[in-house]
C-alpha positions in Angstrom: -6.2 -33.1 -7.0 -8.9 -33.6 -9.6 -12.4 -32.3 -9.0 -14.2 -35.4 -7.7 -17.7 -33.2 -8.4 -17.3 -32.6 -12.1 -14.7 -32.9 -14.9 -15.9 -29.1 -16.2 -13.2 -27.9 -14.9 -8.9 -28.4 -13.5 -9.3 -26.9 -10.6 -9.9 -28.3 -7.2 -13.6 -27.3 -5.5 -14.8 -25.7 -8.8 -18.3 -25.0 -8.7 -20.2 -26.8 -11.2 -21.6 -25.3 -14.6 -18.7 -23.8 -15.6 -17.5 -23.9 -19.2 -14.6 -26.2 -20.2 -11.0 -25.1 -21.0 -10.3 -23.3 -17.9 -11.2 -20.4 -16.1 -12.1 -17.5 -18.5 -9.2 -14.4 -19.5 -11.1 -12.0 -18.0 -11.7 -13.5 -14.9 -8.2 -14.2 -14.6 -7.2 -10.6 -15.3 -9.8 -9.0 -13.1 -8.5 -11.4 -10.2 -5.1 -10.9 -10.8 -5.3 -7.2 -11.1 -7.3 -7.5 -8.3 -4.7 -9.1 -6.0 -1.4 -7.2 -7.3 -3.5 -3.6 -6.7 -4.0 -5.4 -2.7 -0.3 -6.4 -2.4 1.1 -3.0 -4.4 -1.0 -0.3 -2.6 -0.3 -2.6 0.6 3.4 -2.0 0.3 2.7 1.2 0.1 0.7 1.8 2.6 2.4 0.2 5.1 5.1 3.2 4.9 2.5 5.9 6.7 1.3 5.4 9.9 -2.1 6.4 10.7 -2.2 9.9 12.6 -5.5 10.0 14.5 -6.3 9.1 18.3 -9.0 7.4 19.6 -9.4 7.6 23.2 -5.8 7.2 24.9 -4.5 4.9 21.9 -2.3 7.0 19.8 -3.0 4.9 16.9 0.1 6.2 15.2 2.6 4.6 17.4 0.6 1.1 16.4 -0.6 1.2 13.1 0.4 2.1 9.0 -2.3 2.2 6.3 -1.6 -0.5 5.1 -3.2 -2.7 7.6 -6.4 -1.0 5.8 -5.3 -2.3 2.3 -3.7 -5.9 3.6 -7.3 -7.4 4.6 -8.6 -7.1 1.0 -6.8 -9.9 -0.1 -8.5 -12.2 1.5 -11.5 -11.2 -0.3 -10.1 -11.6 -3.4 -8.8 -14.6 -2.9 -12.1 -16.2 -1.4 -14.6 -14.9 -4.2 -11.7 -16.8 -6.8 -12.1 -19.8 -4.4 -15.8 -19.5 -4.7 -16.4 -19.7 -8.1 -13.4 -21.1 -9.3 -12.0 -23.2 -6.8 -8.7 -24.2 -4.4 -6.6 -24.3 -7.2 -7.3 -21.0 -9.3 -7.0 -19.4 -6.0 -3.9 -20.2 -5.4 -2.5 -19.5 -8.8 -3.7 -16.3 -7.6 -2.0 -16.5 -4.3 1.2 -17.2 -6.3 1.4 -14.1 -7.9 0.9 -11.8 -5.3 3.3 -13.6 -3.3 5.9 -12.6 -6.2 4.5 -9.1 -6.4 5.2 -9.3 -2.2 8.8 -10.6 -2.8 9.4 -7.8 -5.2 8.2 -5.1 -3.6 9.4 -6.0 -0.1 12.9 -6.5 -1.6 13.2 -3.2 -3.1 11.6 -1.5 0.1 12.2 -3.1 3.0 15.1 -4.9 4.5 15.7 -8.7 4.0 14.3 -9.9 7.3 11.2 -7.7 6.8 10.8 -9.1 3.3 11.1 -12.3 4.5 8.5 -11.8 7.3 6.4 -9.8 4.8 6.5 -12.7 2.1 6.2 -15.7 4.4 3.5 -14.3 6.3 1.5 -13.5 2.8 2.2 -16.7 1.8 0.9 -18.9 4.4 -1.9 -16.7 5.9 -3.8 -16.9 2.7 -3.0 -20.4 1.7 -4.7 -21.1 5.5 -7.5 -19.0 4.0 -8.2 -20.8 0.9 -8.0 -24.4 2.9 -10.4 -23.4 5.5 -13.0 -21.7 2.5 -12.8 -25.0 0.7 -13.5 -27.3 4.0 -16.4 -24.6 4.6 -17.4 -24.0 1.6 -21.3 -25.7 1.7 -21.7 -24.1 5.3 -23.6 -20.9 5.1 -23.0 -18.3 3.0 -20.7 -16.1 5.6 -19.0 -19.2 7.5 -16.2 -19.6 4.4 -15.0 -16.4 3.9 -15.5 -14.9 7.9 -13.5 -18.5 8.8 -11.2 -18.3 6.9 -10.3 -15.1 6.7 -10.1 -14.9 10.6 -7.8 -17.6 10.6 -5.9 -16.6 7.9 -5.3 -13.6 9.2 -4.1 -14.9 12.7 -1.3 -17.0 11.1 -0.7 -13.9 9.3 0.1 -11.4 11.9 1.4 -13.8 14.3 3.6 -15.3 11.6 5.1 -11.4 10.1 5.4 -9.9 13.7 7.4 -13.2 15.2 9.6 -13.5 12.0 10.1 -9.7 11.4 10.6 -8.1 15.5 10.8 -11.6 18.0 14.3 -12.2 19.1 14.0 -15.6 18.6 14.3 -15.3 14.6 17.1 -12.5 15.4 19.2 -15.1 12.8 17.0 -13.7 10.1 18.9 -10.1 10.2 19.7 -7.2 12.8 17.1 -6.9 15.2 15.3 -3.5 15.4 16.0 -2.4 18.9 13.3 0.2 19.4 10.2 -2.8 18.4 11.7 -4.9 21.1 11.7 -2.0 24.1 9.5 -2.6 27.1 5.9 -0.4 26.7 3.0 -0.7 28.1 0.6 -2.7 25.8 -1.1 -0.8 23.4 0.2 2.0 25.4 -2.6 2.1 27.5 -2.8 -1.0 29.8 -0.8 -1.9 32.6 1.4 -4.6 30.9 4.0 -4.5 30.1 5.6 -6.2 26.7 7.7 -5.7 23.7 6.4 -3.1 21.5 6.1 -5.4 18.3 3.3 -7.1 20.4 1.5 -4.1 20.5 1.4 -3.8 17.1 0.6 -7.5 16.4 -2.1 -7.2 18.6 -3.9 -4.0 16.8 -3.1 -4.9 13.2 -4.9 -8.3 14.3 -7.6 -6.0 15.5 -8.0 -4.1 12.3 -7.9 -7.4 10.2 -10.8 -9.1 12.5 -12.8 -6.0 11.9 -12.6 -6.4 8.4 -12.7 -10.1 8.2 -16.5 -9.2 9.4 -17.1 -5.7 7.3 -15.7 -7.9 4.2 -19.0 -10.2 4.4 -21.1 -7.3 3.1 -19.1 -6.8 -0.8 -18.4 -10.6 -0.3 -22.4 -11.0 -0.6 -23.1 -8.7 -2.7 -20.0 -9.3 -5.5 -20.5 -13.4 -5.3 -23.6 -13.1 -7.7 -22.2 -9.9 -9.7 -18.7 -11.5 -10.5 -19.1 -14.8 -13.0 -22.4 -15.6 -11.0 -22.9 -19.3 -10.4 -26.0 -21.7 -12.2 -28.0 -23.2 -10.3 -27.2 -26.5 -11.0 -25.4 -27.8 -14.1 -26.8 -27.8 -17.5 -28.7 -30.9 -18.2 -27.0 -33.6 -20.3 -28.2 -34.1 -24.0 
């Protein structure tokens, strides 16, 4: 799609002002880094649950690090969208879906991996659609948005395609996530155990979709800060 706002720039919802030939190396690189640090640490992560309790949740039986690390993607990929627009924010997207492949590949099993690299795929395309459609709205409303629905298609779309029976065609179902337990392991429902855990990594991920807003303000004028308005014409 070509940038119906200015020609500065190939990439869809580009902020003016910028200069031509593309976005700059180091921007590139810093994103880049920036997103295969997210998806590497994430992978990581994701192996250690976290051994604390708060109240009667026993937050090791629901959560791994790595639903700490997850969430900063999204806010690498909306300050790309930002200043560079949908489609530099993709490209991003694209490599840290490769780096999700790879890593989930040679740690996880190949339903998980799927789940893993599906759900990475999708949530933060979702994300970068909703910035762009909100991205004139106040400052917060694009990257909150979008992140918060991002990262509901992302949780609901791992959990379902890595634990629900209904995607049991994927690979061997893991018996112990689809045992009755009480949700959360606190409230009188009862469902499968991969709910509970969809339900407080969602938890953890709206929490930062809203503690994200603060480096989201702050870095949006610190990292390639945008003019204005576009240099005059001679």
């Amino acid at each position: 799609m070509i940038d119906r706002r200015s020609a500065v720039f190939g990439t869809d919802g580009a902020a003016p002002g910028l200069p031509a030939g593309g976005v700059p190396r180091s921007a590139w690189v810093t994103a880049i880094a920036a997103m295969v640090l997210v998806v590497v640490s994430s992978n990581v992560a994701v192996q250690y649950p976290v051994q604390a309790t708060i109240g009667g949740l026993d937050l090791a039986d629901l959560l791994t690090w790595g639903a700490f690390t997850y969430p900063a993607a999204f806010l690498v990929t909306d300050l790309t969208n930002r200043r560079f627009g949908v489609a530099a924010a993709r490209r991003v997207i694209f490599v840290g879906f490769v780096m999700a492949v790879v890593l989930s590949m040679a740690l996880a099993t190949p339903r998980i991996a799927i789940a893993s690299a599906t759900a990475f795929l999708v949530g933060q395309l979702l994300d970068v659609t909703v910035f762009d459609r909100l991205r004139r709205a106040r400052w917060w409303k694009a990257p909150f948005v979008g992140s918060l629905l991002g990262s509901a298609t992302d949780t609901t779309a791992f959990f379902s395609l890595a634990f629900a029976g209904a995607f049991g065609w994927l690979g061997g179902a893991d018996a112990f996530s689809q045992e009755s337990a009480s949700l959360l392991g606190v409230f009188s429902l009862e469902t499968a155990r991969w709910v509970s855990w969809a339900v407080a990594d969602f938890s953890v991920k709206l929490g930062f979709a809203a503690l994200f807003l603060a480096p989201y303000r702050l870095l949006m004028n610190v990292l390639w800060p945008i003019p204005d308005r576009a240099p005059a014409a001679a």
